[in-house]
The first five atom37 places (N, CA, C, CB, O) and aatype in JSON, in Angstrom:
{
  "aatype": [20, 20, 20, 20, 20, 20, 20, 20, 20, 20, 20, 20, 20, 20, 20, 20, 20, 20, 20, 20, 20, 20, 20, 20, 20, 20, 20, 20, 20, 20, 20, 20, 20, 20, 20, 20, 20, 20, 20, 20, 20, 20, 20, 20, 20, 20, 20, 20, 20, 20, 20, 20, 20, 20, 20, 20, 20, 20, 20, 20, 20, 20, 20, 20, 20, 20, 20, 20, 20, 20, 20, 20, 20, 20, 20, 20, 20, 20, 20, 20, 20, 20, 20, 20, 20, 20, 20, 20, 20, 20, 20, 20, 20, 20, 20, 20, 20, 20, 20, 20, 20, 20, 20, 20, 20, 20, 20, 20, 20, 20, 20, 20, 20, 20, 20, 20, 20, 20, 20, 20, 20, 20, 20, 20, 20, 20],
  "atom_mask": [
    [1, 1, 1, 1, 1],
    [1, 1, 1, 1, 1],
    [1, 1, 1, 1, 1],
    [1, 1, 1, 1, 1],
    [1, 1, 1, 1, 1],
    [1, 1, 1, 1, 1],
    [1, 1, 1, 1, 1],
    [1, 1, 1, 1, 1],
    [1, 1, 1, 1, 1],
    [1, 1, 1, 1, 1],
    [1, 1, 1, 1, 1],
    [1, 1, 1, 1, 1],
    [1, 1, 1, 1, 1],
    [1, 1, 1, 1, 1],
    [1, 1, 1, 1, 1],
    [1, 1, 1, 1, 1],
    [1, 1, 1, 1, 1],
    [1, 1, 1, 1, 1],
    [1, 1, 1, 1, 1],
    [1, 1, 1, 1, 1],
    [1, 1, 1, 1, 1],
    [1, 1, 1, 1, 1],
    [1, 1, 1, 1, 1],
    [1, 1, 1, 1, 1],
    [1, 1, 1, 1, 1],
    [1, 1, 1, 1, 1],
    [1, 1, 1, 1, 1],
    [1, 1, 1, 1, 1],
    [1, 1, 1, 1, 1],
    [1, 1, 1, 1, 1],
    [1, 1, 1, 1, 1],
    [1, 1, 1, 1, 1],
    [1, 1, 1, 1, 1],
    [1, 1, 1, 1, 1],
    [1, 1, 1, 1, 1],
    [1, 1, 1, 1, 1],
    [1, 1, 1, 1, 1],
    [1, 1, 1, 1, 1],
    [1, 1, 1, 1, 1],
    [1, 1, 1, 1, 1],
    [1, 1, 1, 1, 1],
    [1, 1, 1, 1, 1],
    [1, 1, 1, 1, 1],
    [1, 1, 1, 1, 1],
    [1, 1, 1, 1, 1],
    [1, 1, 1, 1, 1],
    [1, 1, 1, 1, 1],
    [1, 1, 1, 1, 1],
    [1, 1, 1, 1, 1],
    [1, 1, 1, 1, 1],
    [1, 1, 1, 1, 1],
    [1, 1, 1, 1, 1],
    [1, 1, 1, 1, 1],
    [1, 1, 1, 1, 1],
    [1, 1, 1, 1, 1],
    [1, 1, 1, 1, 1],
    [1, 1, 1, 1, 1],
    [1, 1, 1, 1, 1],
    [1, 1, 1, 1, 1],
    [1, 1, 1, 1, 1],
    [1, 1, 1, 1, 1],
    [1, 1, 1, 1, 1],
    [1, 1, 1, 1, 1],
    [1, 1, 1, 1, 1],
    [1, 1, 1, 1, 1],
    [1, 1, 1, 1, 1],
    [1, 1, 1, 1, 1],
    [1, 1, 1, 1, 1],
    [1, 1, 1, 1, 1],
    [1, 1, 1, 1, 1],
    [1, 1, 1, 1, 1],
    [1, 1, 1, 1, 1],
    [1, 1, 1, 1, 1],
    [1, 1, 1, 1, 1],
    [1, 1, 1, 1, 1],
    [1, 1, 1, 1, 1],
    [1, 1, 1, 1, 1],
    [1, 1, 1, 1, 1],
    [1, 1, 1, 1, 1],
    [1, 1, 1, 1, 1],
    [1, 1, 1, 1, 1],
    [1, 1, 1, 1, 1],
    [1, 1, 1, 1, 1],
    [1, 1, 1, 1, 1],
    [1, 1, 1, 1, 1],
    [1, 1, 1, 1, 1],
    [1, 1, 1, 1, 1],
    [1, 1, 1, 1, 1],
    [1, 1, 1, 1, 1],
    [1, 1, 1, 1, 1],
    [1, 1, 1, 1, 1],
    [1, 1, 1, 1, 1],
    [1, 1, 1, 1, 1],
    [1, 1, 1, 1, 1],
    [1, 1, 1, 1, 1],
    [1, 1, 1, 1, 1],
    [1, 1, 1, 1, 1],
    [1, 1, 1, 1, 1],
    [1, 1, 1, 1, 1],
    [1, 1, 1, 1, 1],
    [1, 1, 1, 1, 1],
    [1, 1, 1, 1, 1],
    [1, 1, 1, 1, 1],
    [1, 1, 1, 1, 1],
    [1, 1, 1, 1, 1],
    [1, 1, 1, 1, 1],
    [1, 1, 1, 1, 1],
    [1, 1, 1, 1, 1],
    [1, 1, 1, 1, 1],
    [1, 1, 1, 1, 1],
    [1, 1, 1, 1, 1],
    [1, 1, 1, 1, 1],
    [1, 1, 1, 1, 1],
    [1, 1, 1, 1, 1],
    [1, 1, 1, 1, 1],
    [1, 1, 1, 1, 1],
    [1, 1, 1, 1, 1],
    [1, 1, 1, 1, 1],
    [1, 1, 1, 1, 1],
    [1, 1, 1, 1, 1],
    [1, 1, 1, 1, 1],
    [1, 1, 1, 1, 1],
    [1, 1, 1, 1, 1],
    [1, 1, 1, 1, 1],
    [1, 1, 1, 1, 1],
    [1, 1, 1, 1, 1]
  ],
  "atom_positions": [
    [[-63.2, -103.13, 107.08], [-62.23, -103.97, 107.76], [-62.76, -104.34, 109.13], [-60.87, -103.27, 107.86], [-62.92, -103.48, 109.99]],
    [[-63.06, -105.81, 109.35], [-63.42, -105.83, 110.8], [-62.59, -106.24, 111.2], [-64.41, -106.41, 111.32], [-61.65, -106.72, 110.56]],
    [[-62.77, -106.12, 113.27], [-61.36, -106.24, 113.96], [-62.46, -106.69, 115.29], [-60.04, -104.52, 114.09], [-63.27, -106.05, 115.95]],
    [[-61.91, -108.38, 115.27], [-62.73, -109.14, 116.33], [-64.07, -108.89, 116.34], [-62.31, -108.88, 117.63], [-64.28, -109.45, 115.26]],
    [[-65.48, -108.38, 116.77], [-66.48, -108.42, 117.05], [-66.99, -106.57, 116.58], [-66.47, -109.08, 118.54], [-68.04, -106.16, 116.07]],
    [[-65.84, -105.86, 116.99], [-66.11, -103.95, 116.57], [-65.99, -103.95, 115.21], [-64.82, -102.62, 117.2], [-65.85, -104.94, 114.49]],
    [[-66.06, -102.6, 114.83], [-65.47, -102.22, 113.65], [-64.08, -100.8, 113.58], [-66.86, -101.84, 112.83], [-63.87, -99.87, 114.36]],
    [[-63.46, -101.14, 112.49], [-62.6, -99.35, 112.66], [-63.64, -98.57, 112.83], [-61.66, -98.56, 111.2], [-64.66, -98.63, 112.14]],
    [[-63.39, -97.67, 113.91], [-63.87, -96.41, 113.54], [-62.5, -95.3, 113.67], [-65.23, -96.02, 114.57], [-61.39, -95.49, 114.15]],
    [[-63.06, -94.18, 113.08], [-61.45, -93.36, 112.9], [-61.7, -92.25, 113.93], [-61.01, -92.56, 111.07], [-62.67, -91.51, 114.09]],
    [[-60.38, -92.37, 114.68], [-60.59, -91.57, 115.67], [-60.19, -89.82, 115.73], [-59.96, -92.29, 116.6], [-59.04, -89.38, 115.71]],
    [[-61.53, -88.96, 115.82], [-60.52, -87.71, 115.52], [-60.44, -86.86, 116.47], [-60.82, -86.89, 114.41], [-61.2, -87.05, 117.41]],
    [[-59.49, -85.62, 116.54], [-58.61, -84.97, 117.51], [-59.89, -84.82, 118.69], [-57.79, -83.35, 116.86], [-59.78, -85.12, 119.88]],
    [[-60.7, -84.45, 118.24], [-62.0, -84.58, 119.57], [-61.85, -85.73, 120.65], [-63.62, -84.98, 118.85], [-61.53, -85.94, 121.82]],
    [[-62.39, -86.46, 119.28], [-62.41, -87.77, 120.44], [-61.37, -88.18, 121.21], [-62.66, -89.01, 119.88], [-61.59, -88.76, 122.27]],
    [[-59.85, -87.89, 120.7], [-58.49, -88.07, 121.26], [-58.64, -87.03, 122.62], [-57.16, -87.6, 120.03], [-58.44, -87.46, 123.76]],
    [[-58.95, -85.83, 122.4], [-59.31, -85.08, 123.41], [-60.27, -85.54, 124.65], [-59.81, -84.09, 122.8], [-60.05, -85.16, 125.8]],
    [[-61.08, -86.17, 124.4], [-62.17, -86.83, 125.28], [-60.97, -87.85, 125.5], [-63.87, -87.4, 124.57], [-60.07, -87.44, 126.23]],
    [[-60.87, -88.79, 125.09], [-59.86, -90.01, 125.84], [-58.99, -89.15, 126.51], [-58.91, -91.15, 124.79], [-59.19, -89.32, 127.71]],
    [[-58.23, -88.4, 126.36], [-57.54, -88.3, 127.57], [-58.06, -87.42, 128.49], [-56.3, -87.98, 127.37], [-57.69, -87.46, 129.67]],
    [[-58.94, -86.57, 128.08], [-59.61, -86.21, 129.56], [-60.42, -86.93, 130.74], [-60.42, -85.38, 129.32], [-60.6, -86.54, 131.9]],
    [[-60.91, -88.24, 130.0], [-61.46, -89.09, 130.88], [-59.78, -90.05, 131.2], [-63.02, -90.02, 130.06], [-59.81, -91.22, 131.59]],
    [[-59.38, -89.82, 131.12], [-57.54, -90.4, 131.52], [-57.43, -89.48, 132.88], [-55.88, -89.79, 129.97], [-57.54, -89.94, 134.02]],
    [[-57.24, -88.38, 132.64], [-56.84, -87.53, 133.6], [-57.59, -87.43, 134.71], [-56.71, -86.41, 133.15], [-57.24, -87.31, 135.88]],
    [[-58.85, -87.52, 134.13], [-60.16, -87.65, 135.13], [-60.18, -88.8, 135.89], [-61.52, -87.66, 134.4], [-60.48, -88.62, 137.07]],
    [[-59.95, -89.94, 135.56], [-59.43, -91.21, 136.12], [-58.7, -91.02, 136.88], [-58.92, -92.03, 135.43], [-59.12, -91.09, 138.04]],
    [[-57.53, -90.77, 136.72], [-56.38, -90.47, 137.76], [-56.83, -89.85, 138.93], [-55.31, -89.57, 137.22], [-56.88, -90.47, 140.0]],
    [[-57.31, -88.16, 138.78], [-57.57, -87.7, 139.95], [-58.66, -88.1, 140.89], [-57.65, -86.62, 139.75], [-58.91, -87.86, 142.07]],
    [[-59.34, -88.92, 139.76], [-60.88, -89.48, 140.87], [-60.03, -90.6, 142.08], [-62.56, -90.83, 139.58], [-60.8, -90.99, 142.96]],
    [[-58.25, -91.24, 142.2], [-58.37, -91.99, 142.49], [-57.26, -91.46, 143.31], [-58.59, -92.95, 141.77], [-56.77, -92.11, 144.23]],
    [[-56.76, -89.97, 142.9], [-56.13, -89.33, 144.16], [-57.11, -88.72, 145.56], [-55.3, -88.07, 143.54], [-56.98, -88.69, 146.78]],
    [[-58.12, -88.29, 144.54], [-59.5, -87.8, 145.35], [-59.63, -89.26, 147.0], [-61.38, -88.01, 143.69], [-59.71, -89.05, 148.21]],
    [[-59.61, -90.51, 146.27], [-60.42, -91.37, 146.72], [-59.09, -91.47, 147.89], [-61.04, -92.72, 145.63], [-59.49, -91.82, 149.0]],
    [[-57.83, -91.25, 147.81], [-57.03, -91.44, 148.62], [-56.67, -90.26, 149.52], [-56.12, -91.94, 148.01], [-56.49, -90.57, 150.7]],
    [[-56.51, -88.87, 149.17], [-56.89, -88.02, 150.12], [-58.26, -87.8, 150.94], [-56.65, -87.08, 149.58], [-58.51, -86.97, 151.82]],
    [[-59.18, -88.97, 150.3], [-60.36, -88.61, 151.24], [-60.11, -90.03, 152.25], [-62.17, -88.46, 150.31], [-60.9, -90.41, 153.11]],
    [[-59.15, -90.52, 151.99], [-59.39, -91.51, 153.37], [-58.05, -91.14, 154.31], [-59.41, -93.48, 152.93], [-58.07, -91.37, 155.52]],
    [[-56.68, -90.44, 153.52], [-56.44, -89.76, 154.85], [-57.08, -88.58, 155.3], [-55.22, -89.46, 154.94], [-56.6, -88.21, 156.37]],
    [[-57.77, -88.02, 154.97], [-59.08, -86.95, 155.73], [-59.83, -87.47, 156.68], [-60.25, -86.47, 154.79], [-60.06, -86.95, 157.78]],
    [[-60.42, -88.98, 156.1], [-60.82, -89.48, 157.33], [-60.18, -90.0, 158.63], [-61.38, -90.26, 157.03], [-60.62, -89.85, 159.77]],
    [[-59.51, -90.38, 158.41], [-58.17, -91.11, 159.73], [-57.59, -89.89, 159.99], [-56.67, -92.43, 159.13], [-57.04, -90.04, 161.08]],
    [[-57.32, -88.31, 159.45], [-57.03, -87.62, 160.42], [-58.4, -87.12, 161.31], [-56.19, -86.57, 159.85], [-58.2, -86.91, 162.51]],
    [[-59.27, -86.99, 160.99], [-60.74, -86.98, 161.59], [-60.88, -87.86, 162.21], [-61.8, -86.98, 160.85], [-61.65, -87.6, 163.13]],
    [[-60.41, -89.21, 162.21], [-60.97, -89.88, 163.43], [-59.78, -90.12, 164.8], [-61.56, -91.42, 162.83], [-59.88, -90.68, 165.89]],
    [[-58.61, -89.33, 164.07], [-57.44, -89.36, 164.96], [-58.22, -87.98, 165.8], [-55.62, -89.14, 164.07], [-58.31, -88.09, 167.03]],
    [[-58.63, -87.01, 165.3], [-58.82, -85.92, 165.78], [-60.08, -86.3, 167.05], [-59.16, -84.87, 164.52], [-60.21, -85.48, 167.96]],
    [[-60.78, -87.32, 167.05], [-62.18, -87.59, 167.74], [-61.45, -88.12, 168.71], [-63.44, -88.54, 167.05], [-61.56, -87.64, 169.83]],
    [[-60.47, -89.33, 168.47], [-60.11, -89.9, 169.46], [-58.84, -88.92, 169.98], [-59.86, -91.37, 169.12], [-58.11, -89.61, 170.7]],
    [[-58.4, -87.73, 169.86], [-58.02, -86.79, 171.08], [-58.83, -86.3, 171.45], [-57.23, -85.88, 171.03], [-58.48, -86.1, 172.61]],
    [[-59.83, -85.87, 171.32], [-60.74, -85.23, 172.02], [-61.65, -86.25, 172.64], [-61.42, -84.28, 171.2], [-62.64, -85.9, 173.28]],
    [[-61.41, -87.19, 172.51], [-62.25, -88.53, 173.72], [-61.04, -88.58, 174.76], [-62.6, -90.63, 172.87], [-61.32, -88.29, 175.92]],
    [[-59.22, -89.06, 174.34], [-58.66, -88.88, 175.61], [-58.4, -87.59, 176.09], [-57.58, -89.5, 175.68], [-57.42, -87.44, 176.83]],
    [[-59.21, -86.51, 175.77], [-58.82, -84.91, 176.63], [-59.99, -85.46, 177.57], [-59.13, -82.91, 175.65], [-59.71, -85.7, 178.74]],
    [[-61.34, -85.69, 177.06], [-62.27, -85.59, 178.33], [-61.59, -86.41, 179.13], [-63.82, -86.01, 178.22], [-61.07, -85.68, 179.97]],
    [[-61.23, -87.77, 179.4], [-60.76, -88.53, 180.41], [-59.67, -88.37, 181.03], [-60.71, -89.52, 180.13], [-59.32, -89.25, 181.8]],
    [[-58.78, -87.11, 180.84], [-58.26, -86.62, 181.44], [-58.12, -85.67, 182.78], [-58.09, -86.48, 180.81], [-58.88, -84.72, 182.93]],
    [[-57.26, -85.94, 183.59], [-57.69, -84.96, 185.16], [-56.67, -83.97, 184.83], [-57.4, -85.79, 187.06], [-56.82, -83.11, 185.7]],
    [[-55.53, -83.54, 183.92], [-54.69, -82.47, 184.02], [-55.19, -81.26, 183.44], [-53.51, -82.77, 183.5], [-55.76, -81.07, 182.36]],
    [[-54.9, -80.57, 184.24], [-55.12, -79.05, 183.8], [-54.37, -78.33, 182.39], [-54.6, -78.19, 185.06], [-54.74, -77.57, 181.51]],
    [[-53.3, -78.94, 182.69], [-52.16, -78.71, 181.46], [-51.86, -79.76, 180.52], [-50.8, -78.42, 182.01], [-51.74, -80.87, 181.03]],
    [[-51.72, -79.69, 179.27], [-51.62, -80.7, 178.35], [-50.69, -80.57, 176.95], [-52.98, -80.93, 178.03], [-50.79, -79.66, 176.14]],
    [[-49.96, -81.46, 176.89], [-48.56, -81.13, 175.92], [-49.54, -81.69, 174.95], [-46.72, -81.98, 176.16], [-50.2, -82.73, 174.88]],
    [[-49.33, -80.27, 173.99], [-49.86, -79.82, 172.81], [-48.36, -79.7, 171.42], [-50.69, -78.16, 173.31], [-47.33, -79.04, 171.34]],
    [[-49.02, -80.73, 170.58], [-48.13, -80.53, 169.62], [-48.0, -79.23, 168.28], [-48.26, -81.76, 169.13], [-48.71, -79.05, 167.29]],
    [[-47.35, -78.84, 168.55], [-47.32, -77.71, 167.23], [-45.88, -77.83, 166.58], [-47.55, -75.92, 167.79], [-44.74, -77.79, 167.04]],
    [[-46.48, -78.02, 165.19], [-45.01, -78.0, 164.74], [-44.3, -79.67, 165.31], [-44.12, -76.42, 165.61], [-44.76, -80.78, 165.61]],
    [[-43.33, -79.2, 165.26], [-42.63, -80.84, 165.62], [-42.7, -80.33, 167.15], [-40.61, -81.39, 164.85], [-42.25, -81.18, 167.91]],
    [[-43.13, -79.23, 167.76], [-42.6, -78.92, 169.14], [-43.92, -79.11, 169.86], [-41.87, -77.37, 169.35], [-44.98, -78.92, 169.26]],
    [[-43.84, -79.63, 171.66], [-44.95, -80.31, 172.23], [-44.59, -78.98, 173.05], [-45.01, -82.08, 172.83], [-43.48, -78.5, 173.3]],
    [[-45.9, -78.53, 173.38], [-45.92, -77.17, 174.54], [-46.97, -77.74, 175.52], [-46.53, -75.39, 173.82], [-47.62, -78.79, 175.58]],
    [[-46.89, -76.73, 176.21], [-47.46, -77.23, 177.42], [-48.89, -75.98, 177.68], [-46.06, -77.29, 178.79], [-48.76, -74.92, 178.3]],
    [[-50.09, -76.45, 177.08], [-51.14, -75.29, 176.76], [-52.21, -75.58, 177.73], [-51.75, -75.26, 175.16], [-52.22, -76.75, 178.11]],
    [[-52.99, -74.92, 178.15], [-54.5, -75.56, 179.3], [-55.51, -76.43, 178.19], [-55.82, -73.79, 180.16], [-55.97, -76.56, 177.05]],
    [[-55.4, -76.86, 179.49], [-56.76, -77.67, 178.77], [-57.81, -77.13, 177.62], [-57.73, -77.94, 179.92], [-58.22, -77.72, 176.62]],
    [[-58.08, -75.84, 178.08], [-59.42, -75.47, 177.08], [-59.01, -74.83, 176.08], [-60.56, -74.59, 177.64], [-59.84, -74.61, 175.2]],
    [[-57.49, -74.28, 175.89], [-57.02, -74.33, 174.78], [-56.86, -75.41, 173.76], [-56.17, -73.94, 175.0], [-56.87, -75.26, 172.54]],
    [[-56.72, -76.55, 174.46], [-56.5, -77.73, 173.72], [-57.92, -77.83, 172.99], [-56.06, -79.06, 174.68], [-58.06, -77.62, 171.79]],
    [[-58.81, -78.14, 173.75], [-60.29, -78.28, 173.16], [-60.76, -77.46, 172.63], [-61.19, -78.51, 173.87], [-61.91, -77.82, 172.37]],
    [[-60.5, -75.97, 172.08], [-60.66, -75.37, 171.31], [-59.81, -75.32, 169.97], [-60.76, -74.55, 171.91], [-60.14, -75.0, 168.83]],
    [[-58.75, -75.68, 170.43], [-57.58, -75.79, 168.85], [-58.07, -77.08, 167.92], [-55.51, -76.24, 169.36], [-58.08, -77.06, 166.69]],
    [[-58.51, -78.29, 168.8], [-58.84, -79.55, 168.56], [-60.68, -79.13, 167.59], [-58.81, -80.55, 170.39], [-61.02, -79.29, 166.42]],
    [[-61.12, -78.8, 168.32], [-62.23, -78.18, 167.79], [-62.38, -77.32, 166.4], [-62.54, -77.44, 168.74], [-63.19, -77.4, 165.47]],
    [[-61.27, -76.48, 166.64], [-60.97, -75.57, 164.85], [-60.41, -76.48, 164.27], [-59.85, -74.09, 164.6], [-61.03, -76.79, 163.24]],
    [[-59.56, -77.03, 164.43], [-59.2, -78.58, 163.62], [-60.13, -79.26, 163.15], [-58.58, -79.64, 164.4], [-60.21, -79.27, 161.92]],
    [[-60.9, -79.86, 163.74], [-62.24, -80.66, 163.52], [-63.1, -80.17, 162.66], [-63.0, -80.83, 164.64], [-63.81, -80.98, 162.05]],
    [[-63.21, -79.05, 162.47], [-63.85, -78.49, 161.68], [-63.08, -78.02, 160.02], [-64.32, -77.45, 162.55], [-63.37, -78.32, 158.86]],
    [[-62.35, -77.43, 160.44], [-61.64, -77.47, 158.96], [-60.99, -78.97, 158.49], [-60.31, -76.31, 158.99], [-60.5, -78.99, 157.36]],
    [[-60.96, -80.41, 159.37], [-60.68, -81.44, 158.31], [-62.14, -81.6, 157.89], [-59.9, -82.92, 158.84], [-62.14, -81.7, 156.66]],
    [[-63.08, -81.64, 158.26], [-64.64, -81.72, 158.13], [-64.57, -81.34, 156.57], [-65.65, -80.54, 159.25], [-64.43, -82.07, 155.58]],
    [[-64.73, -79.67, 156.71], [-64.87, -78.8, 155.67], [-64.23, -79.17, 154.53], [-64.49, -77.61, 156.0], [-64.57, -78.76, 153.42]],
    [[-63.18, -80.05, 154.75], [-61.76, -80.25, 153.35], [-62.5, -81.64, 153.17], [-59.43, -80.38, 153.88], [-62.77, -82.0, 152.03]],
    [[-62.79, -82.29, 154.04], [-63.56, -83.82, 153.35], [-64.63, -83.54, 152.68], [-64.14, -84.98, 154.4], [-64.76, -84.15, 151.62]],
    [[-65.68, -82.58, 153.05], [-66.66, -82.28, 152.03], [-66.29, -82.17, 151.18], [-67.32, -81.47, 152.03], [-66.37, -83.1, 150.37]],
    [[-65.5, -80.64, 150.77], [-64.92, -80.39, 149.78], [-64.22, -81.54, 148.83], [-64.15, -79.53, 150.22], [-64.37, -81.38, 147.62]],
    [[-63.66, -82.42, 149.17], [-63.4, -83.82, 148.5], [-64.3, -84.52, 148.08], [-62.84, -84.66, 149.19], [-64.25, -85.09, 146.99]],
    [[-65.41, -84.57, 149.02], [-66.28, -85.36, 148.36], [-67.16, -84.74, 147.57], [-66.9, -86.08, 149.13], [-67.93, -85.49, 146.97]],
    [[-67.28, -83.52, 147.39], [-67.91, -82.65, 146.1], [-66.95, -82.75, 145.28], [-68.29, -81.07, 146.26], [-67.26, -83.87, 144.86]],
    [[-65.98, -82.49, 144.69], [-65.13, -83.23, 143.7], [-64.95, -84.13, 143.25], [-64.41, -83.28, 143.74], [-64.9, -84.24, 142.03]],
    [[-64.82, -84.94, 143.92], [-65.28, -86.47, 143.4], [-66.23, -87.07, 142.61], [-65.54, -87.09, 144.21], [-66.12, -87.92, 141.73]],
    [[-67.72, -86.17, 143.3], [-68.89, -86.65, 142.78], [-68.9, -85.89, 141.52], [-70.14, -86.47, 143.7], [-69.44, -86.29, 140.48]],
    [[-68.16, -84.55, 141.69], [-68.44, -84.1, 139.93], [-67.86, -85.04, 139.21], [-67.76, -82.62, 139.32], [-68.52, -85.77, 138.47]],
    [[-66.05, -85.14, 139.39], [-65.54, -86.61, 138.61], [-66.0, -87.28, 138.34], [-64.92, -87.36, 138.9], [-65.64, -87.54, 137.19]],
    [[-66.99, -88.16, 138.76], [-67.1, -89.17, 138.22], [-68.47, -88.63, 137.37], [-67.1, -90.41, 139.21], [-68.91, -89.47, 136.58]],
    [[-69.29, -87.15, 137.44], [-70.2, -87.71, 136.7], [-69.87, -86.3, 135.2], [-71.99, -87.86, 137.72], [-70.51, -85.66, 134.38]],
    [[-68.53, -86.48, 135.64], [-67.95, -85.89, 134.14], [-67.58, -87.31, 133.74], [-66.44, -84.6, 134.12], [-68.35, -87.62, 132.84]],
    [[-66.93, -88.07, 133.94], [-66.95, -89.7, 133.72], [-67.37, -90.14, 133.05], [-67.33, -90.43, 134.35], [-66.97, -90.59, 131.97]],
    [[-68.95, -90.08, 133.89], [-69.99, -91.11, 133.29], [-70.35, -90.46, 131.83], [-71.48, -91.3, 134.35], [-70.49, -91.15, 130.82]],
    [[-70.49, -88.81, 131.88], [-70.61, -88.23, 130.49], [-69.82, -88.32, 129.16], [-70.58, -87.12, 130.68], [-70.33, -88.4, 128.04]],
    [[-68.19, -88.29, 129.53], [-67.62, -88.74, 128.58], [-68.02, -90.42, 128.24], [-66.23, -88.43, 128.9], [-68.27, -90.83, 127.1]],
    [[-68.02, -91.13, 129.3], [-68.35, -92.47, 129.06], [-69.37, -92.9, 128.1], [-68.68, -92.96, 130.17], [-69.28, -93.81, 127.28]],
    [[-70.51, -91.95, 128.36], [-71.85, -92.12, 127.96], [-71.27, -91.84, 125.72], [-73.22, -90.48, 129.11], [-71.48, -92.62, 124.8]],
    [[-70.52, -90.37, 125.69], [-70.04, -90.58, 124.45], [-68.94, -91.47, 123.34], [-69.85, -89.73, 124.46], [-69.16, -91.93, 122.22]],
    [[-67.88, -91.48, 124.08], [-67.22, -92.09, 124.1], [-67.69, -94.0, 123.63], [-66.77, -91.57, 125.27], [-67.21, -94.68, 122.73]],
    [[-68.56, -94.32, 124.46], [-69.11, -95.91, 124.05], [-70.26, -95.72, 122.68], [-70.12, -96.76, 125.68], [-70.24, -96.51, 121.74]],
    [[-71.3, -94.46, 122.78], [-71.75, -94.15, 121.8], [-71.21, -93.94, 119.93], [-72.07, -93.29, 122.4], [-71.8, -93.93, 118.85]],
    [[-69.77, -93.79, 120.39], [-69.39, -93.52, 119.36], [-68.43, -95.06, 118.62], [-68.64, -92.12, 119.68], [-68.45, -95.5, 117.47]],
    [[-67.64, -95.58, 119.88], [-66.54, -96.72, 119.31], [-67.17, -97.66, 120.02], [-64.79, -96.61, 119.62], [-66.38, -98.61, 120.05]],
    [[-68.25, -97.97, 120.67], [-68.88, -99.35, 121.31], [-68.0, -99.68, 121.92], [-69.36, -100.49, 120.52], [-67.28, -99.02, 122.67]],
    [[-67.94, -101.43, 121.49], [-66.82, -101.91, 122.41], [-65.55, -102.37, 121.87], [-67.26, -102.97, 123.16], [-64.96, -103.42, 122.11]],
    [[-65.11, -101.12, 120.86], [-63.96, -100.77, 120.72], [-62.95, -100.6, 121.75], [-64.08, -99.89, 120.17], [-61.85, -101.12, 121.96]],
    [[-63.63, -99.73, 122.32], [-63.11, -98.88, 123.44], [-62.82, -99.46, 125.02], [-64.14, -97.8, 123.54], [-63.94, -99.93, 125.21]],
    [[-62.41, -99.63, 125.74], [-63.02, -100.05, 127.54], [-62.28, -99.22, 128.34], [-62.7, -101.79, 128.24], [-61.1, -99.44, 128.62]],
    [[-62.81, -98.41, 128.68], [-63.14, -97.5, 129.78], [-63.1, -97.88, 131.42], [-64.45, -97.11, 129.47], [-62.99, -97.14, 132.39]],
    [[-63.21, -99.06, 131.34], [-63.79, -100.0, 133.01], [-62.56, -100.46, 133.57], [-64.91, -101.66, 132.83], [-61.74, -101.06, 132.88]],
    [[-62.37, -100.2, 134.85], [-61.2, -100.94, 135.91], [-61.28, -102.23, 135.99], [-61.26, -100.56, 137.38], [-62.36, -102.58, 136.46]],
    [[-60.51, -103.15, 135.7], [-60.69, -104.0, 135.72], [-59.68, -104.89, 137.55], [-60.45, -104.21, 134.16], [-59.8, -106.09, 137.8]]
  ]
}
């Protein structure tokens, strides 16, 4: 039986298994792609406080914690700002090592997946 340009092929619980894991895999590659850009904008929110701390002349500086603004020294600030900086750092890596596995679990199901139903199948964002 042909159907447009493919042919049937019959799909079994495997392969149903692979389609939706490259489903799921899809999805999170594109939560990935959106927690890694608020990672970045809090990282670059975080650079640009620590550009207006240097240009600052006060000794004391209302520090937000919590919903509550305190009033901490300066080199507390630049040290809290600093452990900050570093753990959004650490969590964007960490994102972007996830990601890169995603997609090249992806490309692997992809790679079977077209091997098996050609262009039965489409896989691609359109």
């Amino acid at each position: 039986m042909q159907q447009g340009s493919g042919s049937e092929t019959e799909v079994t619980w495997e392969d149903q298994q692979n389609i939706n894991r490259f489903g799921r895999l899809n999805t999170r590659f594109h939560e990935l792609e959106d927690e890694i850009k608020v990672a970045k904008e809090a990282s670059e929110n975080l650079e640009d406080a620590e550009n207006e701390l240097i240009l600052t002349d006060e000794e004391t500086i209302r520090f937000q914690i919590g919903e509550v603004f305190a009033h901490v020294s300066k080199e507390e600030v630049e040290s809290r700002l600093e452990k900050m900086k570093e753990v959004t750092s650490k969590n964007l890596e960490k994102l972007e090592e996830e990601k890169e596995s995603v997609l090249a679990q992806m490309a692997e199901l992809k790679k079977i997946l077209y091997g098996k139903f050609k262009d039965s199948i489409n896989l691609e964002e359109d």
